[in-house]
Structures are given as structure tokens and as C-alpha cells.
KOLKOL-374278 format. One record per residue: x negated, y negated, z negated of N, C-alpha, C in turn. Coordinates in steps of 0.1 Angstrom, whole numbers. Example, Ala and Ser with C-alpha at 12.3 -4.5 7.8 and 13.67 -1.06 7.14 Angstrom:
REM residues 2
TORKOL     n.X     n.Y     n.Z    ca.X    ca.Y    ca.Z     c.X     c.Y     c.Z
TORKOL    -132      57     -78    -123      45     -78    -132      33     -78
TORKOL    -128      22     -71    -137      11     -71    -129       0     -79
END
This chain:
REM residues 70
TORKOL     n.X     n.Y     n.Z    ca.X    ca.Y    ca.Z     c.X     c.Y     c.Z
TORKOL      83    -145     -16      88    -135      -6      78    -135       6
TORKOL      72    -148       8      63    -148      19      52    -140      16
TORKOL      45    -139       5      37    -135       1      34    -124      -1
TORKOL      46    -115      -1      48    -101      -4      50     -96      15
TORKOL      57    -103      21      57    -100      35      42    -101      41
TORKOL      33    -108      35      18    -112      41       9     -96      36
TORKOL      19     -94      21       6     -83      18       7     -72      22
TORKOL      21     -66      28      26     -59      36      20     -59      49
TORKOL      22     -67      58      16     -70      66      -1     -70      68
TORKOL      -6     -72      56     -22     -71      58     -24     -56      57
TORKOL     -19     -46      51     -16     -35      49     -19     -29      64
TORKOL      -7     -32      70      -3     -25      81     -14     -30      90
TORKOL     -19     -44      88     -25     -44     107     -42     -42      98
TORKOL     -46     -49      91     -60     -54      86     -65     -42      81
TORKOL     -58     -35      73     -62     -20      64     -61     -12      77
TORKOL     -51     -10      86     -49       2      97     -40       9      92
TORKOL     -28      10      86     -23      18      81     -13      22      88
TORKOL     -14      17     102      -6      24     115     -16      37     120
TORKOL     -30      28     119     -43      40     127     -46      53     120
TORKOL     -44      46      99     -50      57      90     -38      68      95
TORKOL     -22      67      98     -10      74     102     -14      81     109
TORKOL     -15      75     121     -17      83     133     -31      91     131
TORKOL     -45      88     124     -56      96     126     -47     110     116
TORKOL     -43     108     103     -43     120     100     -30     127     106
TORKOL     -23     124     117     -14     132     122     -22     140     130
TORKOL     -30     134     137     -38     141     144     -46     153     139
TORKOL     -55     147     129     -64     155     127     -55     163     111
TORKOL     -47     164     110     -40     175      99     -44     187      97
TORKOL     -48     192     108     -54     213     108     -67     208     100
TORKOL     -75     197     109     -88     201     100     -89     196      90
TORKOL     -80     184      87     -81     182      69     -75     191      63
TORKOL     -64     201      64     -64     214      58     -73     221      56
TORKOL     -82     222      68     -89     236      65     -96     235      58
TORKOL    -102     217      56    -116     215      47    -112     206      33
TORKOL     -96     206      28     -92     204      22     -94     192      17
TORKOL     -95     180      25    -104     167      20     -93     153      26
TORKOL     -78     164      24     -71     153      22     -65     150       9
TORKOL     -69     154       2     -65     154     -17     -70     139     -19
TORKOL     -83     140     -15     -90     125     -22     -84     112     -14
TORKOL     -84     115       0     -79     105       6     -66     105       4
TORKOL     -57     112       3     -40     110      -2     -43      97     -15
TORKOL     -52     102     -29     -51     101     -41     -59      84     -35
TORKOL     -67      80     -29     -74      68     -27     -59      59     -19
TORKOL     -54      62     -12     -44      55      -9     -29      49     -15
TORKOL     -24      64     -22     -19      60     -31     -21      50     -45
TORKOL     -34      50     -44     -43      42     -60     -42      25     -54
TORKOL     -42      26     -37     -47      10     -32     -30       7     -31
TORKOL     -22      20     -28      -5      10     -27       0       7     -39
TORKOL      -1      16     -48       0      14     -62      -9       4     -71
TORKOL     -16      -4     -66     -20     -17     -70     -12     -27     -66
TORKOL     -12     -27     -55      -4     -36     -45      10     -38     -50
TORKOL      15     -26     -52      26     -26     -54      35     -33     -71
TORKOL      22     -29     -79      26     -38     -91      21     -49     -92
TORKOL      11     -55     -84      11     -68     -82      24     -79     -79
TORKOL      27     -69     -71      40     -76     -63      51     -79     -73
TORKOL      53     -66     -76      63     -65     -90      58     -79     -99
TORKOL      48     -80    -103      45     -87    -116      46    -102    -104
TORKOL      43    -107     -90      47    -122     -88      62    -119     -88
TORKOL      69    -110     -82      82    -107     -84      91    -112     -96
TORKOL      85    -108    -108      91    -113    -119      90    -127    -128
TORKOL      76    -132    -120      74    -143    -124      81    -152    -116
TORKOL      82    -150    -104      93    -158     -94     108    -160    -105
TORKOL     114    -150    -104     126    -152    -112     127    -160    -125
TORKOL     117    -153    -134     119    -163    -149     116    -177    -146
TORKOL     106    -180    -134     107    -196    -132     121    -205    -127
TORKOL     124    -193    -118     138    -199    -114     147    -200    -119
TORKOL     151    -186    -131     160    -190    -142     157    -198    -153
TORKOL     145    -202    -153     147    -215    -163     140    -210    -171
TORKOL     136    -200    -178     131    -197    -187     115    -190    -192
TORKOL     114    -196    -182      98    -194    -181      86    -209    -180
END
């Protein structure tokens, strides 16, 4: 659990994922106009969706160890 709270956490402060928020609230007209938030949406979702089944997969390995059967 700590571990998943750290990668979360590296996320938010180390990555910027409070700054990358706030830059594209800001700048949203001009990533519309020049349409060059497609790639960056699609690159971010590819880095949380790594992240995120990593977690899953220590997730599951946590359990089967603690139920015994791993």
C-alpha cells in the first residue's frame, strides 16, 4: 500500500501532474486551435495506464501471498 501511495505521489509532485493540470487549463484555446492535445492526452493516458497495471499486478501479488497460496 505504501508503495502504490509513493507512485501516486511521484505522479503528482515529480511528474507535475498538478502543473501539467493547471498548464493545460490555461492554455486550452490554443491547444484547440492547433489541435496538439490529441497526442499529449494519448501520452499521458499510455504513462497512467502503465502505472496503473503495475499497481494492479503488486496488488494481486500482495493478496495471493497473504492468502497463502502463493
Amino acid at each position: 500500500m505504501l508503495i502504490l501511495l509513493e507512485d501516486y505521489l511521484y505522479i503528482f509532485c515529480v511528474i507535475g501532474l498538478g502543473d501539467f493540470f493547471l498548464e493545460n487549463l490555461q492554455g486550452l484555446t490554443t491547444l484547440k486551435i492547433y489541435q496538439a492535445d490529441q497526442q499529449k492526452a494519448e501520452d499521458g493516458a499510455c504513462r497512467m495506464e502503465h502505472i496503473v497495471s503495475d499497481d494492479s499486478i503488486m496488488c494481486l501479488n500482495s493478496f495471493l501471498r497473504n492468502d497463502g497460496r502463493y
